[in-house]
C-alpha positions, -999 to +999 in steps of 0.1 A: -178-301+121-173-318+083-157-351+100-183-355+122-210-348+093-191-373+071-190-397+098-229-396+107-237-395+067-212-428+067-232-448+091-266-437+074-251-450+040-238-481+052-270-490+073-290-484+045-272-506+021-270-533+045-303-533+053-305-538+012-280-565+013-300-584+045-326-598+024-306-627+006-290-636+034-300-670+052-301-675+091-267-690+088-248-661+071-271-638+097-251-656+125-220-656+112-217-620+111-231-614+144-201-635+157-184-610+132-191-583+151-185-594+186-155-605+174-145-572+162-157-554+195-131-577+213-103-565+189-116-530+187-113-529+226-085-542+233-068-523+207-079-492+220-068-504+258-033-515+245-020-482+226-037-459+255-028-473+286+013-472+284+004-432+280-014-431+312-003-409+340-029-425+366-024-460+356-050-474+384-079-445+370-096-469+348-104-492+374-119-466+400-138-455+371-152-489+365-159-498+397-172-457+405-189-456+373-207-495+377-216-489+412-236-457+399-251-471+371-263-503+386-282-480+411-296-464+383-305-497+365-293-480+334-284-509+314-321-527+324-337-492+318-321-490+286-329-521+273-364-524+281-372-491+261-355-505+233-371-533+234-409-524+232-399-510+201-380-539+180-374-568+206-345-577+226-320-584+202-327-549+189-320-539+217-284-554+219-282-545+184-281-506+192-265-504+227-232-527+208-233-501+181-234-468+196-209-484+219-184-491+188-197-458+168-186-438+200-167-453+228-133-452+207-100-433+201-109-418+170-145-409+181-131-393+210-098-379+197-114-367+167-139-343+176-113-325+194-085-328+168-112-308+145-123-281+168-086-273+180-063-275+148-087-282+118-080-320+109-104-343+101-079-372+094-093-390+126-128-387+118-125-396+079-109-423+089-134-433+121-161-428+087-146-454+065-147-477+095-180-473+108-190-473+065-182-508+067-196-515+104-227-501+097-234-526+068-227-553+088-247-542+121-279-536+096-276-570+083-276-588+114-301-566+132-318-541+100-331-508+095-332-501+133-292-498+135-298-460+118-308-447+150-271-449+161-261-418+132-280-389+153-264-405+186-230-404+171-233-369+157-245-355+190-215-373+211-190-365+187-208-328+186-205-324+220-166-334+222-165-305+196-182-278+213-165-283+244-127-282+227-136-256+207-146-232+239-120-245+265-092-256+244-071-241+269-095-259+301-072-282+319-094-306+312-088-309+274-049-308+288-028-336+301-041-377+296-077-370+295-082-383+262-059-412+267-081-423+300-116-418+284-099-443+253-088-466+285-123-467+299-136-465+260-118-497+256-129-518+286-166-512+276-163-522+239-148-555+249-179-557+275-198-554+247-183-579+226-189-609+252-226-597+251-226-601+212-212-639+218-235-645+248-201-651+266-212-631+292-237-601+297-217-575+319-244-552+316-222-527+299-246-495+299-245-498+339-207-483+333-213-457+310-210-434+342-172-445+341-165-423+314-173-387+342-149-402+360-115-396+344-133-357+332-142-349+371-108-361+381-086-339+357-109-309+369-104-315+405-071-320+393-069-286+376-077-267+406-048-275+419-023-273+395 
């Protein structure tokens, strides 16, 4: 699990030194790079949306899962849930701080891709290079929102971790077989690019309310699996 290591010690780093770096910085630079950042969850998302999707065998998955995966979590409230626990510990744009960057931090190709990478064939390259990004992210996240933004490390090692444990005990599982990846960097996509119009205030989708989406595609490929 070095990547993974590497990539939590990475986000650490660069939140710390941002943090550093947020003092001289005026209310005008502060907004810039918040725009920054949704900005990059936009590109991020639709990156990750555009290279996965022409490799999908269930083209129409992602939107069941949404719509599955939204229709659960709204009845959970987890988004509103989420938020107000948050919250009563750094205010609300804390709040949106942390949900935007686990989102990033976790919700992508790499993120996904490279736990699994690790476990199965030994290489890392996916996750040193998911590192160098979130390095930089990180910085920029803790000056815009501060110290707070560490708390995404131990949340990104234990997601990561647990995309590790399972290829590493059921590499041969259908459900590390076939598109899985590619749909869970689909769904991945869609979310980060929700998150991005909550960074601009262009419009609040609510985007922990379809974090469910994501046991979608991984229930489907082992329903799947028993009959193949």
């Amino acid at each position: 699990m070095i990547g993974t290591i590497v990539n939590t010690c990475c986000i650490i780093v660069g939140t710390l030194a941002g943090t550093l770096f947020k003092k001289g910085l005026g209310e005008k630079y502060s907004t810039t790079l918040f725009n920054a950042m949704g900005l990059a969850s936009l590109a991020l998302g639709a990156n990750s949306f555009v290279q996965n999707m022409p490799k999908s065998e269930f083209p129409v998955l992602f939107i069941l899962s949404l719509a599955i995966g939204g229709i659960v979590g709204t009845a959970l409230d987890l988004d509103g849930k989420t938020k107000r626990l948050i919250a009563k510990r750094g205010g609300e744009g804390f709040a949106t701080g942390l949900i935007s960057a686990c989102l990033l931090y976790c919700i992508g190709t790499f993120s996904i891709v490279g736990p699994v990478m690790s476990a199965i064939n030994g290489d890392n390259t996916f996750l040193f290079t998911n590192s160098t990004l979130d390095l930089v992210t990180s910085m920029v996240f803790a000056t815009t929102y501060g110290i707070g933004m560490i708390l995404a490390a131990p949340i990104l090692f234990c997601w990561q971790g647990m995309f590790y444990v399972i290829a590493k005990f059921a590499s041969s599982s259908p459900i590390l077989q076939g598109t899985l990846v590619n749909e869970l960097a689909i769904v991945g996509g869609v979310l980060i690019i929700s998150s991005g119009l909550s960074i601009l205030n262009i419009k609040d989708c609510k985007t922990l309310n379809y974090i469910p989406a994501l046991l979608v595609p991984v229930v489907w490929f082992l329903v799947k699996g028993l009959f193949v």
